[in-house]
C-alpha positions in Angstrom: 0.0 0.0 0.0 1.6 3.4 -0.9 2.5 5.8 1.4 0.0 8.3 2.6 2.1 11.2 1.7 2.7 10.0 -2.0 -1.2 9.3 -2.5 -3.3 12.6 -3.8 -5.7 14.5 -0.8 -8.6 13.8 -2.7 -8.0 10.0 -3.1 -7.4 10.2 0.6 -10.5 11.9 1.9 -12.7 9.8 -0.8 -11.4 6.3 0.5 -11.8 7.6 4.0 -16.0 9.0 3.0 -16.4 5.6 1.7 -16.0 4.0 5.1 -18.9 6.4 6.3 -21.4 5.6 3.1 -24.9 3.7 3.3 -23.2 0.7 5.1 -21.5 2.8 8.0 -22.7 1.0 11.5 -23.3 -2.2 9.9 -21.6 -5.9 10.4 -20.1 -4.5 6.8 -18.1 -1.7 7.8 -17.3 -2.4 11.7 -14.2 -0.1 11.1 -16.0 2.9 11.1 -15.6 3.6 14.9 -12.0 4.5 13.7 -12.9 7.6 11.6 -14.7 9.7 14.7 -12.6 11.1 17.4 -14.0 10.4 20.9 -16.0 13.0 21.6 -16.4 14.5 18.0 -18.5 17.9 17.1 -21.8 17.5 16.0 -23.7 20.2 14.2 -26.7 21.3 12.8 -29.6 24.1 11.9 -30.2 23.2 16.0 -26.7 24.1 17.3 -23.3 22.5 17.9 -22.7 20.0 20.7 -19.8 17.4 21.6 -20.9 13.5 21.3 -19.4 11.0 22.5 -18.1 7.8 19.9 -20.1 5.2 21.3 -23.6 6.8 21.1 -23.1 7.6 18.1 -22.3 4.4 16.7 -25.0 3.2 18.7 -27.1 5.4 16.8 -26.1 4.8 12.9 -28.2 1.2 12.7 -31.1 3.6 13.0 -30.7 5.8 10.1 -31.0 3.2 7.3 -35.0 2.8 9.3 -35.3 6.4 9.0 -34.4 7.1 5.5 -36.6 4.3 4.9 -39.5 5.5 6.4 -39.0 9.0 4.8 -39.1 6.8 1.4 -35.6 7.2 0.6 -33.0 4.9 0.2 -29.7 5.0 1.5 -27.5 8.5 0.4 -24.7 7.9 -2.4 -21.8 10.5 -2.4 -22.4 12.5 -5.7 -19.1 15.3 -5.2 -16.3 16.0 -2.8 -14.0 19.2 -2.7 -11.1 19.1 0.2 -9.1 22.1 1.8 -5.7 21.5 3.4 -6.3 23.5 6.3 -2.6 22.7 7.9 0.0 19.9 8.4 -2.9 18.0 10.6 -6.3 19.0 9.4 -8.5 18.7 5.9 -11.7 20.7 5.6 -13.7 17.9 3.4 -17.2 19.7 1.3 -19.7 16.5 0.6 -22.5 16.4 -1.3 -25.0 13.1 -1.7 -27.9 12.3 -3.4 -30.5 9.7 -1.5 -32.8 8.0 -4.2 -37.1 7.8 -3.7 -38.2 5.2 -3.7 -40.9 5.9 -5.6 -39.1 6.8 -8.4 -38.9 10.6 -7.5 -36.4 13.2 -7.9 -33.1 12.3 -5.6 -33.1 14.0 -2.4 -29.6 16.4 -2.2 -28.0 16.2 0.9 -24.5 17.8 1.7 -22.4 18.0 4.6 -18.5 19.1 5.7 -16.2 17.0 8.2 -13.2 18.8 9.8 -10.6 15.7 9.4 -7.4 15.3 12.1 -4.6 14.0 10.0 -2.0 12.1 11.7 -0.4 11.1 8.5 -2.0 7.8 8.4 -5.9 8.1 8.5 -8.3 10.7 9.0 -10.7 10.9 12.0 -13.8 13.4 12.0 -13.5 15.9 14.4 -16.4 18.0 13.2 -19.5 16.7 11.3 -21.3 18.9 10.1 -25.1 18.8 8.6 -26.0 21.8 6.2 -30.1 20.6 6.3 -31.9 18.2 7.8 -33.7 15.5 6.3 -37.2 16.2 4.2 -40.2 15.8 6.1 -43.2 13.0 4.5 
């Protein structure tokens, strides 16, 4: 595997987003509780507060049900734009598109994480919503 240093940011940040895609919290990507730093930022429209790792973990089996019963299926990463910040931190712009599934237009969904870099692998230090879900 090549070094981190000789691999391009953006390759870098999209290998690490995959870990947190539609499968994040599952028996198919158990790694995930690597990427989040213990407590990590959370923010939204409602404010900013520190969570701790485990809750949520605990809470990502739970959003597969919850795009579900909003009709949508689970959110694809459509675009990613990366900042290098400093020697230790990457500002990483997402966007993602959640299909209907009733056929409808795809829901657009973006978000930011504020990524430590110890020169190995990422962890999110700030996750950042820009909206919430749609409402049925």
């Amino acid at each position: 595997m090549p070094d981190a240093s000789t691999v391009p940011l953006d390759s870098r940040v999209r290998s690490f987003l995959a870990a947190l895609g539609p499968t994040a919290g599952t028996a198919d990507s158990p790694a995930v509780d690597d990427c989040f730093a213990d407590p990590f930022l959370l923010a939204d429209d409602t404010g900013a507060r520190p969570v701790p790792r485990a809750g949520f973990l605990a809470a990502l089996p739970r959003r597969a049900q919850l795009f579900a019963d909003l009709g949508l299926g689970p959110a694809a990463l459509t675009g990613v734009t990366c900042q290098r910040l400093d020697d230790r931190y990457v500002l990483a712009r997402t966007d993602w598109e959640a299909s209907r599934m009733d056929g409808g237009r795809p829901v657009p969904l973006a978000s930011s994480f504020l990524l430590h870099d110890d020169g190995e692998q990422f962890r999110v230090v700030l996750y950042l919503n820009h909206q919430g879900l749609p409402q049925t």
